[in-house]
Backbone as a printed PyTorch tensor [residue, N CA C, xyz], in Angstrom:
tensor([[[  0.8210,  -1.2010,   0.0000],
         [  0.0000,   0.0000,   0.0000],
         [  0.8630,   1.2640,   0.0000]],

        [[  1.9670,   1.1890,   0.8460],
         [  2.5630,   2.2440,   0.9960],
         [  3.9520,   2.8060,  -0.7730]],

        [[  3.8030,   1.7840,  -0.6980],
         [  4.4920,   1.6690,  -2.5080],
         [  3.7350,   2.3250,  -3.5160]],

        [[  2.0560,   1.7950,  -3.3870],
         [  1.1860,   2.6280,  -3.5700],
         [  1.3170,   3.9260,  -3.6150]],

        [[  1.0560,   4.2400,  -2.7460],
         [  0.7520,   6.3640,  -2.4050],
         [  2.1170,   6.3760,  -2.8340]],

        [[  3.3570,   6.1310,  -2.8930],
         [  4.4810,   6.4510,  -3.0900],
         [  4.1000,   6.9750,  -4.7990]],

        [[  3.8310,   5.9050,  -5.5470],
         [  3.8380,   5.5290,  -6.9590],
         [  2.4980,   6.6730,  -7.4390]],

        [[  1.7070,   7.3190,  -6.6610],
         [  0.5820,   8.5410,  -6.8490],
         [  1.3940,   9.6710,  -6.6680]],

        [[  2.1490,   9.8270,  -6.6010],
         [  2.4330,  11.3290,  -5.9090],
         [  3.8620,  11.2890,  -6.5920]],

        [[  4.6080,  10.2370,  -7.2810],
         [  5.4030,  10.6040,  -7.9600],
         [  5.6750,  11.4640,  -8.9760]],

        [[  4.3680,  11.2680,  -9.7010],
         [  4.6410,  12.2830, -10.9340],
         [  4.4290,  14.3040, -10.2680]],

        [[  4.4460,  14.2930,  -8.9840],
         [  4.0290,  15.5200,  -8.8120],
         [  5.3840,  16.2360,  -7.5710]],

        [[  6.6650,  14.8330,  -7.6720],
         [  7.5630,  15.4740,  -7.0890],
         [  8.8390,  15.1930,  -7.4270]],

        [[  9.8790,  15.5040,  -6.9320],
         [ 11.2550,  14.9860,  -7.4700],
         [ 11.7850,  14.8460,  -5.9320]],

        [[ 12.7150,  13.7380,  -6.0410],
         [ 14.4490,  14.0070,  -4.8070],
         [ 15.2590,  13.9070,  -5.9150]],

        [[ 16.4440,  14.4460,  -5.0990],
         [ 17.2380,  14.9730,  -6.1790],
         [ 18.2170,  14.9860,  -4.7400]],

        [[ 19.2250,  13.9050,  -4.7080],
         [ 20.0700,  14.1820,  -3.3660],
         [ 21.1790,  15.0410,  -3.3430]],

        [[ 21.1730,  15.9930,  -4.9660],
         [ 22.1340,  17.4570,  -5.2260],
         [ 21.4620,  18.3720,  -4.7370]],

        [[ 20.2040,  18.4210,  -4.5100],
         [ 19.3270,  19.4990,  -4.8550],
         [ 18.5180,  19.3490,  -3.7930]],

        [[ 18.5920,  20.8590,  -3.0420],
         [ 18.0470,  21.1280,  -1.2980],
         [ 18.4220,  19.6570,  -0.2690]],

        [[ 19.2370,  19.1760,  -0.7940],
         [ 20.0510,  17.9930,   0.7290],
         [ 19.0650,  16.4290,   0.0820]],

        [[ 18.3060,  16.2710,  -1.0580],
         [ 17.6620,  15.3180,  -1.2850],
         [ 16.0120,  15.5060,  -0.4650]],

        [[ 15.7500,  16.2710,  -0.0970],
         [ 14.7500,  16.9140,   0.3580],
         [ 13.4470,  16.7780,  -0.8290]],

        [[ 12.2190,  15.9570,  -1.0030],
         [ 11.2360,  15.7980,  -2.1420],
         [ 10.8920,  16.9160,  -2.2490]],

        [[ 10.9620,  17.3240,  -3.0920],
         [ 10.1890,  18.9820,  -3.3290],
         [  8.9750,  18.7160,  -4.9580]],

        [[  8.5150,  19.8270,  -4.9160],
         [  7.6940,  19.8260,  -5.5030],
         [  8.0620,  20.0090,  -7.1250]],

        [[  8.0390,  19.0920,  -7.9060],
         [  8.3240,  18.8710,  -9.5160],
         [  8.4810,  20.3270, -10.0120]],

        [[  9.8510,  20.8990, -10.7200],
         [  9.8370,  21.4070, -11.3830],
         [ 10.3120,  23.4850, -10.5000]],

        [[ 10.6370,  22.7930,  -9.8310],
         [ 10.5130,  23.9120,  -8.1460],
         [ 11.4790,  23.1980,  -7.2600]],

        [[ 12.1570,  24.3360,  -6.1550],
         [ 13.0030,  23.8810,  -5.6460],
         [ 12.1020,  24.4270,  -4.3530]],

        [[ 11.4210,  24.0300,  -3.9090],
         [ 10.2280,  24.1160,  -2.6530],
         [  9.8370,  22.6410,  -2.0430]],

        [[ 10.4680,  22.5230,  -0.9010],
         [ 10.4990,  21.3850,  -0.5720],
         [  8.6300,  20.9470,  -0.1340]],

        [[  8.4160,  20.1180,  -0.1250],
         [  6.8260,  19.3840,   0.4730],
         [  6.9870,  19.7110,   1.5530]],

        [[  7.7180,  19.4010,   2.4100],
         [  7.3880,  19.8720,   3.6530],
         [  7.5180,  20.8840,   4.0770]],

        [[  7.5740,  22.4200,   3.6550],
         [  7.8110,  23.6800,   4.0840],
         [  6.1580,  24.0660,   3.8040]],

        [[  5.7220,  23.2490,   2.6570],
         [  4.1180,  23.8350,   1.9420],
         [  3.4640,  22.6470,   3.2830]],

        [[  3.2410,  21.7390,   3.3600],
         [  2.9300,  21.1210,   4.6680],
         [  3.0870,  21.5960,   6.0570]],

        [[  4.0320,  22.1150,   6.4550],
         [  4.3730,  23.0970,   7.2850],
         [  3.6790,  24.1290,   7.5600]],

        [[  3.3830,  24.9790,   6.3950],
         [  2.4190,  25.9100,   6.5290],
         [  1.2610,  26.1440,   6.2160]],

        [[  0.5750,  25.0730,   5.5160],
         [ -0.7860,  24.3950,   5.9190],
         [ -1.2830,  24.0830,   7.3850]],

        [[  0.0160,  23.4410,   7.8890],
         [ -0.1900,  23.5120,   9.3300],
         [ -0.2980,  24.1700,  10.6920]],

        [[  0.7150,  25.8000,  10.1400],
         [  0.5120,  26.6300,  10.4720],
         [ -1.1980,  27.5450,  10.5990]],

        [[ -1.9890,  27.0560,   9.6200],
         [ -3.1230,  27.5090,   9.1000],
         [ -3.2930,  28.1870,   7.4040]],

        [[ -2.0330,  28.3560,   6.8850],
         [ -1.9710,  28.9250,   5.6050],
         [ -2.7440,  28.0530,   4.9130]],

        [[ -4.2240,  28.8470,   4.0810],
         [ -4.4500,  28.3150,   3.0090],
         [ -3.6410,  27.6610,   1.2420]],

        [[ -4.8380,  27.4930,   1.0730],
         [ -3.7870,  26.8770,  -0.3060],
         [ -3.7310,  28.4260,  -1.0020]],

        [[ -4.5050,  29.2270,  -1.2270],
         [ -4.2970,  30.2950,  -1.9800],
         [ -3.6970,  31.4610,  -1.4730]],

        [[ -3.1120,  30.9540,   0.0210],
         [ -2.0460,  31.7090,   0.5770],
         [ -0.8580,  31.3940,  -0.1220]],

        [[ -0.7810,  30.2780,   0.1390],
         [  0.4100,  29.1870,  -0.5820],
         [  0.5870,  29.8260,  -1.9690]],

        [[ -0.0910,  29.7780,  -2.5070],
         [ -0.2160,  30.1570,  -4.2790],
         [ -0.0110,  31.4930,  -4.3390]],

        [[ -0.4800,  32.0020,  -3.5170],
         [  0.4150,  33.6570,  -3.5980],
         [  1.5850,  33.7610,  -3.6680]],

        [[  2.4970,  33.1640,  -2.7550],
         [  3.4350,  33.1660,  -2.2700],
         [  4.6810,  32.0130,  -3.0870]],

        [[  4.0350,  31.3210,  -3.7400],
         [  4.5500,  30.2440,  -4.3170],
         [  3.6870,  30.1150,  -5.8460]],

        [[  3.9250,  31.2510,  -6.5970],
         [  3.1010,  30.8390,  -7.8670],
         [  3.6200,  29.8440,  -8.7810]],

        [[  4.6480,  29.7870,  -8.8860],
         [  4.7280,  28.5300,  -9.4950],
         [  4.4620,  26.8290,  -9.1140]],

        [[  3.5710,  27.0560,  -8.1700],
         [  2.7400,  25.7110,  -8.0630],
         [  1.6620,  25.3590,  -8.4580]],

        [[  1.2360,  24.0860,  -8.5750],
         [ -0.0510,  24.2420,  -9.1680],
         [ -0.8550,  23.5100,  -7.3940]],

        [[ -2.1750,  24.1220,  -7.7530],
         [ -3.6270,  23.6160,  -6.4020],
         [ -3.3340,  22.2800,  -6.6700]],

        [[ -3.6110,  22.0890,  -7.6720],
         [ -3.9540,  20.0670,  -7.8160],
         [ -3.0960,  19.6770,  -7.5920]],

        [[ -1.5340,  19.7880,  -7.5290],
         [ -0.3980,  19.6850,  -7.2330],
         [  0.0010,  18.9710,  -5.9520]],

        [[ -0.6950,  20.7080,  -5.5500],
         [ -0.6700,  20.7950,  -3.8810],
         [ -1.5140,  19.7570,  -2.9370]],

        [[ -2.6220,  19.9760,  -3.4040],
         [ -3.8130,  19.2620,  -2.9480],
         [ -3.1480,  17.6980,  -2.8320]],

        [[ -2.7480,  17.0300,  -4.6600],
         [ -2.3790,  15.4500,  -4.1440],
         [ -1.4350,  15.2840,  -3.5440]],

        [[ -0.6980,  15.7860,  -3.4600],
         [  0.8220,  15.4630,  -2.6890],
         [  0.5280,  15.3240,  -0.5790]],

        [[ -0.2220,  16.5260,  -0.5300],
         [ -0.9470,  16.9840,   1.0970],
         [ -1.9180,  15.5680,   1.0250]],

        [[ -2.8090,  15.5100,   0.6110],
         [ -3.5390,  14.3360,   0.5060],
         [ -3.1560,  12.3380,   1.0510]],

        [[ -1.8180,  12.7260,  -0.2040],
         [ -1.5890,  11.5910,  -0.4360],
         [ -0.4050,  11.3270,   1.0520]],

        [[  0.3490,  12.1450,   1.6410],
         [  1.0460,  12.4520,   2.7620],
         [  0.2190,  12.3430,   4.0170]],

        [[ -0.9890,  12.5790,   4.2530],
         [ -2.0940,  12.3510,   5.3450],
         [ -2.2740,  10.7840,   5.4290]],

        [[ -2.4400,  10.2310,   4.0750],
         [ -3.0450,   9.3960,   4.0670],
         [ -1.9330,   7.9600,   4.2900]],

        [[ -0.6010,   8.6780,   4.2380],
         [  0.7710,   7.6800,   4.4320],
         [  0.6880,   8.0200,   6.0280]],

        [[  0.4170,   8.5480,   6.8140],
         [  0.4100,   9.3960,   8.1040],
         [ -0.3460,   8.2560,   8.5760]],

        [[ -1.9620,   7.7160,   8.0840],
         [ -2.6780,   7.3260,   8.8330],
         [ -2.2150,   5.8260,   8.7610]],

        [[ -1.4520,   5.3690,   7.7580],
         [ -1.5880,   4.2010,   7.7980],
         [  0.1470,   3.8870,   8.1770]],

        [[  0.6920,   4.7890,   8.2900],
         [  1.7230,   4.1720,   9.4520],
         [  1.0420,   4.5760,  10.5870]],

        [[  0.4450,   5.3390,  11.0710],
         [ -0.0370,   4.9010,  12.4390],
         [ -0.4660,   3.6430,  12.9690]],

        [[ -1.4370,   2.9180,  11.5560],
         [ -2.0050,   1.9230,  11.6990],
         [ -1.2360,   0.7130,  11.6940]],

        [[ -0.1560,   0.7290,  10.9120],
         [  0.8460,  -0.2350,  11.1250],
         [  1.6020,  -0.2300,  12.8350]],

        [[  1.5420,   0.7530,  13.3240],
         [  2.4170,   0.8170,  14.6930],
         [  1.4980,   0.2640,  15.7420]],

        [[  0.1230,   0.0250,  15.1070],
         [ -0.4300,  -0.9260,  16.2510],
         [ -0.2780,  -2.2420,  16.7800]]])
């Protein structure tokens, strides 16, 4: 499963272990996933995000956050 969500969210990121320390960032952008996760969490909307980061795309954003929740819940579920 987890090979899965891996294999969804590929086409919408890169590592690159030259590029920001191997840190997945977002395809095509040197903005790591977890700084835009970060500040989702902070409360920043997505069209905060997109202000601030126009060269991303929503749907982008959306599957990658999505697909990262949903790796979240099911390693939890594995640690039972």
């Amino acid at each position: 499963m987890k090979k899965n969500l891996l294999n969804k969210i590929r086409p919408y990121i890169s590592i690159n272990r030259n590029v920001v320390n191997g840190e997945p960032l977002f395809k095509g952008t040197r903005i790591p996933v977890s700084f835009v996760v970060e500040q989702l969490s902070l409360g920043w909307n997505l069209k905060d995000i997109k202000k601030r980061h126009p060269e991303l795309n929503f749907y982008h954003i959306r599957k990658v956050v999505s697909f990262l929740s949903i790796g979240k819940k099911l390693k939890k579920l594995d640690g039972m």
